[in-house]
C-alpha positions in Angstrom: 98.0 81.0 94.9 95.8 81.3 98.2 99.1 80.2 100.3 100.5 83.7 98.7 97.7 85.7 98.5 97.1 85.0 102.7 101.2 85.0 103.1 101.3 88.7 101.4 98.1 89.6 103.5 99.7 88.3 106.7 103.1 89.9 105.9 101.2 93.8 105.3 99.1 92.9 108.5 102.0 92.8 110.7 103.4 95.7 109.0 100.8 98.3 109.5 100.4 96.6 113.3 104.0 97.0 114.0 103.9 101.0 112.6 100.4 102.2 114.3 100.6 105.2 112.8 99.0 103.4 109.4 95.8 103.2 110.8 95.2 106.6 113.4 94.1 110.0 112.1 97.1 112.4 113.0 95.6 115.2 115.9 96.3 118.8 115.5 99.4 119.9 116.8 99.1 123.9 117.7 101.4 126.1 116.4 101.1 130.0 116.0 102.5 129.3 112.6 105.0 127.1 110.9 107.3 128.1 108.2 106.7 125.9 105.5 102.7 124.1 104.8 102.6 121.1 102.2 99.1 121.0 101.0 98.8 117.4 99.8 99.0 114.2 101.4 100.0 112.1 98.7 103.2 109.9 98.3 105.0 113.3 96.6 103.9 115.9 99.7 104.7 113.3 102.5 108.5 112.9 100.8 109.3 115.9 100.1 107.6 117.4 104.0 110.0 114.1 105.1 112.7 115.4 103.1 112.4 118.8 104.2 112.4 117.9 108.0 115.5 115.7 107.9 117.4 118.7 106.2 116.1 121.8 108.5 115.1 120.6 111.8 115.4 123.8 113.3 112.3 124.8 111.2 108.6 124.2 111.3 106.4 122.0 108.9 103.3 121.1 108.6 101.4 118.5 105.7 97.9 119.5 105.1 95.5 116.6 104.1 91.8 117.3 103.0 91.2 113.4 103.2 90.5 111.8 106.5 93.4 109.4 105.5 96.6 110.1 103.9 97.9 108.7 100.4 93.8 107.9 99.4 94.3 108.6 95.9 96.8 108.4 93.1 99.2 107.2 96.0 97.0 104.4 97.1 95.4 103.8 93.2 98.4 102.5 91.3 100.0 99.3 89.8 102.5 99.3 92.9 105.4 98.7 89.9 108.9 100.0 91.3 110.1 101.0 87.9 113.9 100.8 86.4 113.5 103.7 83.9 113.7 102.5 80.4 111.3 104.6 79.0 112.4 107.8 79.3 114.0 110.7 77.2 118.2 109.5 77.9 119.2 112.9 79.9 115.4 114.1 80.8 115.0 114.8 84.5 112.0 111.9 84.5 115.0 108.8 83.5 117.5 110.9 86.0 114.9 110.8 89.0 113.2 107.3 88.2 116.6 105.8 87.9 118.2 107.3 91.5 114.5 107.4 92.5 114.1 103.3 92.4 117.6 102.6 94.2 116.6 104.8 96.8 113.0 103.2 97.4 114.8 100.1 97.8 117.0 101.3 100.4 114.2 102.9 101.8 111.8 99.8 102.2 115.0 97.6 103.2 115.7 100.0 106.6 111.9 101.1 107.2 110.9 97.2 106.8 108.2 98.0 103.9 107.4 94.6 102.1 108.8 94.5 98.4 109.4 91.8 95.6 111.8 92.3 92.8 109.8 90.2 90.6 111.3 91.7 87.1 110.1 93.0 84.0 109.2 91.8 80.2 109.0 94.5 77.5 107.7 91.8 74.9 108.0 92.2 70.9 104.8 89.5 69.3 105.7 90.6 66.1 108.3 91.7 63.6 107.5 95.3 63.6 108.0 96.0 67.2 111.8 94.5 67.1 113.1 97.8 66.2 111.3 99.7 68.9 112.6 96.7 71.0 115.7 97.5 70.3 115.7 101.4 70.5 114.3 101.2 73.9 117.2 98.6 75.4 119.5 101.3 73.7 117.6 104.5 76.0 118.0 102.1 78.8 121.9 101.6 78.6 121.8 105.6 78.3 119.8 105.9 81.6 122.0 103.7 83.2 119.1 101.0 84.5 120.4 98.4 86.1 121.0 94.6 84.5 118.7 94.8 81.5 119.1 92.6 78.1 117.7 91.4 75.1 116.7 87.6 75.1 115.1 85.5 72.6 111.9 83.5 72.8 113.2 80.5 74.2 115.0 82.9 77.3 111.2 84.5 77.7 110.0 80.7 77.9 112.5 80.2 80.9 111.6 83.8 82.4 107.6 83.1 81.8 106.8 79.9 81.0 103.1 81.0 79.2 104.4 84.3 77.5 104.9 84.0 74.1 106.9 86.6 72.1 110.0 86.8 69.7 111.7 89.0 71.7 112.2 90.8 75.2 113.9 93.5 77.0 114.3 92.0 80.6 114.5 94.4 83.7 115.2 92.2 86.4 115.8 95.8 88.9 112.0 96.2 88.4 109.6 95.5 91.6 106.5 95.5 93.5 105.2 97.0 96.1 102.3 98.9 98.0 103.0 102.6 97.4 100.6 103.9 100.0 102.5 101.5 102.9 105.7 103.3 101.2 103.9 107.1 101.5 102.4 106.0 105.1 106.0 105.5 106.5 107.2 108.5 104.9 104.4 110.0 107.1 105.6 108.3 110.1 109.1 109.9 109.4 107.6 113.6 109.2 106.1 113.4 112.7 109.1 111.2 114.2 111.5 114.4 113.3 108.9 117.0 114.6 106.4 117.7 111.7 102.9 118.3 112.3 99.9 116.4 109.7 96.8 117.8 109.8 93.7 115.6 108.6 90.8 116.8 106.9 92.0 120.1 105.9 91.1 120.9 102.4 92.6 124.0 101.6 90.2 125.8 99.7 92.4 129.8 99.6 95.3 130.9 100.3 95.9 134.6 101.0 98.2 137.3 102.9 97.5 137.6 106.5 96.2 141.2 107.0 97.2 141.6 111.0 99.3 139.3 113.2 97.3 136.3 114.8 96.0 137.7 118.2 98.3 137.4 121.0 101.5 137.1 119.0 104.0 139.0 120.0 106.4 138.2 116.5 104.4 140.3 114.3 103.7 139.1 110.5 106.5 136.2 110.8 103.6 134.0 109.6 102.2 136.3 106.8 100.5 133.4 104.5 97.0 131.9 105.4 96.0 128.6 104.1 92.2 128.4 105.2 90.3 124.8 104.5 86.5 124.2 103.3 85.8 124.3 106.8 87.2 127.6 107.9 90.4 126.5 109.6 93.3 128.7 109.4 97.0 127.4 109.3 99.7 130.3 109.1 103.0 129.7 107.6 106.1 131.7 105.6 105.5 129.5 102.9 103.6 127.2 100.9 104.4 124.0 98.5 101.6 122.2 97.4 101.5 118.6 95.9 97.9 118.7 94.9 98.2 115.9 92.3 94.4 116.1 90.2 93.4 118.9 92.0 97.4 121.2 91.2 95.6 123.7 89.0 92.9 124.7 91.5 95.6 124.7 94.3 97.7 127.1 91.6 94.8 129.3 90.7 93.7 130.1 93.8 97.1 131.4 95.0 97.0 133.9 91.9 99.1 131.6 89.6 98.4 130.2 85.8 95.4 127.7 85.2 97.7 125.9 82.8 99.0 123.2 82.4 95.4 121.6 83.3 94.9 118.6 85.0 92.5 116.0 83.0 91.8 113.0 84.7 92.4 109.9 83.1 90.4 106.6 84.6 92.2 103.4 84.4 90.0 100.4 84.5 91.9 96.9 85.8 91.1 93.3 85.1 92.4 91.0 88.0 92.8 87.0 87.1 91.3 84.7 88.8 93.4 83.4 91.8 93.5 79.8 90.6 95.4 81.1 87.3 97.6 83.3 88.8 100.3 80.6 88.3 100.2 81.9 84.5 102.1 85.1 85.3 105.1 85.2 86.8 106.5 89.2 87.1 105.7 92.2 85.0 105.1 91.7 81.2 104.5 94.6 79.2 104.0 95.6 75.4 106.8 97.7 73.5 105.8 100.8 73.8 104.1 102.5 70.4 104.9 106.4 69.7 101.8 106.5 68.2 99.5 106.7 71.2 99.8 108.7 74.2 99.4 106.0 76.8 101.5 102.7 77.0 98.6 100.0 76.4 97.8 97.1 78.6 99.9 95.0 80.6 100.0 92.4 83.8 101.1 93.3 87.1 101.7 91.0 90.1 100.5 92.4 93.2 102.5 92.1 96.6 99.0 90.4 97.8 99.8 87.6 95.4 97.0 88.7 93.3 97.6 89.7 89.4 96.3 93.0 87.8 95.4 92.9 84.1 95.3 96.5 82.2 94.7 99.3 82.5 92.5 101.0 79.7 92.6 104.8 79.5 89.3 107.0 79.0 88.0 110.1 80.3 87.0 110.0 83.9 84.0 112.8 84.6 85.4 112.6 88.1 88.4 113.6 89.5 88.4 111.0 92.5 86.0 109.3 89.7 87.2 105.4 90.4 83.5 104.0 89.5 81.9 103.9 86.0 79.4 106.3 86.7 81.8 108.4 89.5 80.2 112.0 88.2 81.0 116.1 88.9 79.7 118.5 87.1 82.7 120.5 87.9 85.2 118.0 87.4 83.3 117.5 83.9 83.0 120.8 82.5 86.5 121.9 83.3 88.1 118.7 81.2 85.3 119.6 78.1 85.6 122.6 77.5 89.4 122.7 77.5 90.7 123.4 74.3 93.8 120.8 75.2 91.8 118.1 76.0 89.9 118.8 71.9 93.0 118.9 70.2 94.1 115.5 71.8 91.2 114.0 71.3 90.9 114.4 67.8 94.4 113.7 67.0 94.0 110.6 68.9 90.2 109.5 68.3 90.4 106.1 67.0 92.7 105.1 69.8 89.9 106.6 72.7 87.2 104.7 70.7 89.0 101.1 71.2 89.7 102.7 74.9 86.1 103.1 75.2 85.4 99.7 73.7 87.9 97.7 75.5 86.7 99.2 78.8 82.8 98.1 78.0 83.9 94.8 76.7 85.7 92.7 78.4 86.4 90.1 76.2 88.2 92.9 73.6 90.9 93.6 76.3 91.4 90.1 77.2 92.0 89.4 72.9 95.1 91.7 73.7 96.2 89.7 76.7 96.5 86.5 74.6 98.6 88.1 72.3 101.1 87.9 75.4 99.2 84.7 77.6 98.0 82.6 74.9 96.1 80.7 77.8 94.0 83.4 79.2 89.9 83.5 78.6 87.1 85.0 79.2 86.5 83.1 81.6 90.0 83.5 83.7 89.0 87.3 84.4 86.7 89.5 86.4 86.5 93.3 86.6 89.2 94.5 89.1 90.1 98.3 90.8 90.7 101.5 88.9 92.6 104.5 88.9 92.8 108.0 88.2 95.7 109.6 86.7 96.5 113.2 86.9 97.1 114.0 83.4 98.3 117.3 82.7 97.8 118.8 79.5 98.7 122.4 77.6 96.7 124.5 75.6 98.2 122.5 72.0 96.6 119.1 73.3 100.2 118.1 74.2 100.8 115.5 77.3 102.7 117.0 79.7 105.8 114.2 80.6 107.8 116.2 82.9 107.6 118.1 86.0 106.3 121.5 86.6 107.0 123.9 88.7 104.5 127.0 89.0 105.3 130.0 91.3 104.7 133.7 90.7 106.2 137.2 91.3 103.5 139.5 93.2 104.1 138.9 97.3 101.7 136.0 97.3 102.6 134.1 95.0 106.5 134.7 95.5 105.7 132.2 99.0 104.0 129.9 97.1 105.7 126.6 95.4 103.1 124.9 93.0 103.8 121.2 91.6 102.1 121.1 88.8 102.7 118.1 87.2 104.3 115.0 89.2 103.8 112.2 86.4 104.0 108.3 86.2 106.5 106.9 87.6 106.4 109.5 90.4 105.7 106.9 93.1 109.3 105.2 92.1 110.7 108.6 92.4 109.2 109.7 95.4 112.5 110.8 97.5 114.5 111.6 94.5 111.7 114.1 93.7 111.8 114.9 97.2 115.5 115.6 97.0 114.8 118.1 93.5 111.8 120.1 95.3 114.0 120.4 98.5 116.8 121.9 96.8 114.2 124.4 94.9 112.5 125.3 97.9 116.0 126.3 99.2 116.3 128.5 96.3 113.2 130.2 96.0 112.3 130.9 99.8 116.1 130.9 101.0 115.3 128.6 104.0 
């Protein structure tokens, strides 16, 4: 385990050192204006801007990034799991994009030289109930078309993982592992490489029509929107598409459009095993999914630094960027309470946020649902690990949102202005096949 844990260290190393662009902090490039601005620096904004450039190189772009780093948050706070699309809806755009979206991040990271292991997944059934849901969900996969997946029996898990007990699995050999933010920092590198400009420590704070023509600019109102940051920096552009991920509804209100759906964030709390019982877990293992609860429940995740991640839990975070226990904005806090969506779920879902709760205090009570799976895992093999925070977004009935969004208005602001409301899990697998889907609407709506 510490020969792969320093191998998969050694192997990123020499990744970020051959592509220097990982560790600077991009300068401003000055424009008069450019004609489209992608607010958000995450793995979402950087594909799409990438996306964008490839297609229209005669055009101007610019991503604008409030952090001092790009990808710092849901992009760079994630289980790293390259997923096949089993899961979803058979016909849904979330199966069609996952399912293109993980064939082209391996085609991605095999020409950009991004490290990646296709380590394969276990959906595993422990009991006799969770055989028909077993079942139903390898039937949704042959209707997504995923790639190589089958039912095997306990003795085929044995081979596949020789300390996972169950009576039955769905196997997904197609699924992987590997660091989304090294995927979302090479995106980057492809923006500037074609001409794009990304802009640092820009949190855009309003967006507005320009009342005159920026001075000295012989063009007139070609540049009519004004992004301006916290800071009181002004970027001009013809359009705007923002990938704001837990902070889309502020980005959409403040450009005129609807508050809803809101953005609750969710805080996933990891375990991580020790390193010298690492040798327990081979490649993903997950529980069959149950209708009953809004999230999919705990599960273990090899990491590409040879580490393995045990979880996560789901409970309220009173934090947006909330990744500590006692991470707390006022704000952030009152917005997610006194949302009538975020009641309504709560109370149709209380006694599964209690055990949330409970599991996330207590660590022995989450690791009493890992031996259900790892008979051999204690107390003793675990130690609190990193967390997460998911951009949930939710309607006014208490209903998760599991598609995309798209927000936009009709007055001459908003008619500029491309919101992405809703990106969810698994939008890191579907990155550039999401990229390819807000392309083609941008093309629509702004006629570029």
């Amino acid at each position: 385990m510490i020969r792969t844990l320093i191998c998969g260290r050694v192997f990123v190393g020499l990744f970020v050192k051959k592509h220097k662009f990982l560790r600077c902090v991009t300068v401003r490039q000055q424009h008069v204006g450019y004609d489209v601005a992608v607010v958000g620096g995450g793995i979402v904004g950087l594909a799409t801007a990438r996306e964008l450039v490839l297609r229209h190189p005669n055009l101007t772009f610019t991503v604008l990034e409030k952090e001092k780093e790009l990808a710092m948050h849901q992009s760079g706070h994630n289980s790293g799991v390259i997923h096949s699309g089993i899961y979803y809806t058979p016909g849904s755009l979330k199966a069609r994009l996952c399912v293109r979206g993980a064939s082209l991040a391996y085609a991605y990271c095999d020409r950009s030289g991004v490290p990646y292991r296709r380590c394969g997944k276990l959906i595993v059934a422990v009991e006799r109930g969770e055989v028909p849901r077993l079942k139903a969900l390898y039937e949704r996969g042959q209707k997504n078309n995923v790639r190589e997946i089958s039912l095997i029996d306990a003795k085929a898990i044995r081979e596949r993982e020789p300390y996972c007990r169950g009576i039955m699995a769905l196997d997904s050999p197609y699924t992987g592992i590997v660091d989304w933010r090294l995927v979302a920092l090479a995106y980057a590198q492809d923006v500037q490489q074609a001409g794009g400009a990304i802009m640092m420590g820009f949190e855009a704070t309003q967006i507005t029509m320009a009342a005159e023509s920026p001075a000295g600019s012989p063009e007139g109102l070609k540049y009519p929107v004004v992004v301006r940051s916290s800071t009181g920096e002004e970027v001009r552009c013809r359009f705007v598409l923002t990938c704001g991920g837990l902070y889309s509804d502020r980005l959409a209100e403040i450009s005129g459009c609807s508050t809803e759906p809101r953005i609750v964030p969710f805080r996933g709390d990891y375990l991580v095993l020790k390193p010298e019982k690492s040798y327990l877990i081979r490649g993903n293992i997950y529980p069959v999914p149950d209708p009953r609860f809004p999230f999919l429940g705990v599960h273990f995740t090899p990491r590409m630094d040879g580490s393995v991640w045990l979880g996560p839990n789901a409970v309220l975070a009173f934090k947006r960027e909330g990744y500590n226990l006692f991470d707390f904005s006022s704000e952030d806090f009152r917005d997610a309470v006194c949302y009538r969506g975020l009641h309504k779920l709560v109370m149709r879902n209380l006694a599964y946020g209690l055990g949330e709760m409970y599991r996330g205090m207590f660590i022995s009570a989450q690791v009493k649902i890992l031996q259900k799976y790892i008979p051999e895992i204690s107390h003793n093999d675990v130690i609190r690990g990193p967390s997460g925070v998911r951009a949930q977004a939710l309607d006014s009935d208490g209903n998760l949102v599991d598609d995309f969004v798209f927000d936009g208005g009709a007055d001459e602001l908003s008619s500029r202005v491309l919101h992405v409301r809703n990106a969810p899990s698994p939008a890191a697998t579907s990155s550039l096949a999401i990229a390819e889907m807000i392309a083609d609407e941008l093309e629509v709506r702004f006629t570029l």
